[in-house]
C-alpha positions in Angstrom: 111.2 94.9 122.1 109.0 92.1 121.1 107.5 94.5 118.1 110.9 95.9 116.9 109.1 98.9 118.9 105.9 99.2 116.6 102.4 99.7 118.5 100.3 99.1 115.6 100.0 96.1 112.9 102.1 97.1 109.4 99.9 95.5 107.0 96.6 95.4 109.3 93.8 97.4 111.1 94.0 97.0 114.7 92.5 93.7 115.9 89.8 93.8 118.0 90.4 92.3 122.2 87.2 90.2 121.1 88.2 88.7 117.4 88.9 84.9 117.6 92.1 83.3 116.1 92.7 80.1 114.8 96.5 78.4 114.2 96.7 77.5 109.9 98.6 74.1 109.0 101.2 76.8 108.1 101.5 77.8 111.3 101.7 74.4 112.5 104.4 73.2 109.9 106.4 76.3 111.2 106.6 76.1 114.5 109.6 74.8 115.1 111.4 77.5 113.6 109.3 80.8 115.1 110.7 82.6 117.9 109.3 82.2 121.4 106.7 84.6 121.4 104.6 83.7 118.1 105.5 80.4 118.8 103.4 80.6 122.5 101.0 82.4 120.0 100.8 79.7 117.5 100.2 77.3 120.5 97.7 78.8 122.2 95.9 79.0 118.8 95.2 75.4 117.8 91.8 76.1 119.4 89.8 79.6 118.1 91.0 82.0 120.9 90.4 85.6 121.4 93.2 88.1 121.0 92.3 88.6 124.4 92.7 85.7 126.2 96.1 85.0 124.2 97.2 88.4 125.9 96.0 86.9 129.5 97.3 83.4 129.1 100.5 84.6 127.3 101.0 87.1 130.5 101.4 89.7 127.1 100.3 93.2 127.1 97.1 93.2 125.2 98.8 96.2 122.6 102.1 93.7 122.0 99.5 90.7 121.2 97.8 92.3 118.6 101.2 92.9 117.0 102.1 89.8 117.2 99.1 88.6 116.1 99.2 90.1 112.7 102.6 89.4 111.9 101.7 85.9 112.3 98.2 86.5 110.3 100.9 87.7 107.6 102.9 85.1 107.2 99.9 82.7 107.1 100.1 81.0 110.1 96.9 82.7 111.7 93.8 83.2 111.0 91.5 86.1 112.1 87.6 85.5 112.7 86.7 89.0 113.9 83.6 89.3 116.0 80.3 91.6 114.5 79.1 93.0 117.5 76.0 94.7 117.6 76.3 99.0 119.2 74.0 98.1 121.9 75.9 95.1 122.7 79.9 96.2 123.4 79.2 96.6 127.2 78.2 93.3 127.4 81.2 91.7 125.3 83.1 93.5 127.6 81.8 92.5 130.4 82.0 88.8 129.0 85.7 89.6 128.5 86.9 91.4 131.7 84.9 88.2 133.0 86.8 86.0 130.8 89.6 87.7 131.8 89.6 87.2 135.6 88.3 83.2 135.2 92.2 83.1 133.8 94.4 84.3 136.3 
């Protein structure tokens, strides 16, 4: 429901769990007048965030926060810092995430 029932971005590659976001001076102008979902989003962004902490902190399924994410990223009021990550190193970010993860609930 909070996607208007879409799983995947319209205008954007699927986000990585690990990419970092940032809140734009757009998206701070604007927050009054978001809905309550991106505007939790917007919040929890005025400090560079992964997509998947936003997910754990927001109590969000990870799939609906990447939505979100670039809707907002859209509109201007996100930025996206995605994460190079070298092969031999993704199961050690996610270990660092699951880790990251757990430290939140």
């Amino acid at each position: 429901m909070l996607t208007g029932g879409r799983v995947r971005p319209l205008n954007a590659e699927r986000l990585n769990i690990a990419a970092q976001v940032l809140t734009t001076k757009d998206g701070r102008a604007a927050f009054d007048r978001l809905s309550y979902e991106h505007r939790d989003i917007v919040a929890s962004c005025l400090q560079w965030s992964s997509v998947a902490e936003i997910a754990a902190h927001l109590h969000l399924h990870l799939g609906v926060v990447r939505v979100l994410v670039a809707d907002l990223m859209a509109l201007g009021y996100l930025v996206v810092r995605e994460v190079e990550v070298p092969a031999n190193q993704h199961g050690q970010i996610i270990e660092r995430v699951i880790r990251g993860l757990n430290a939140i609930r």
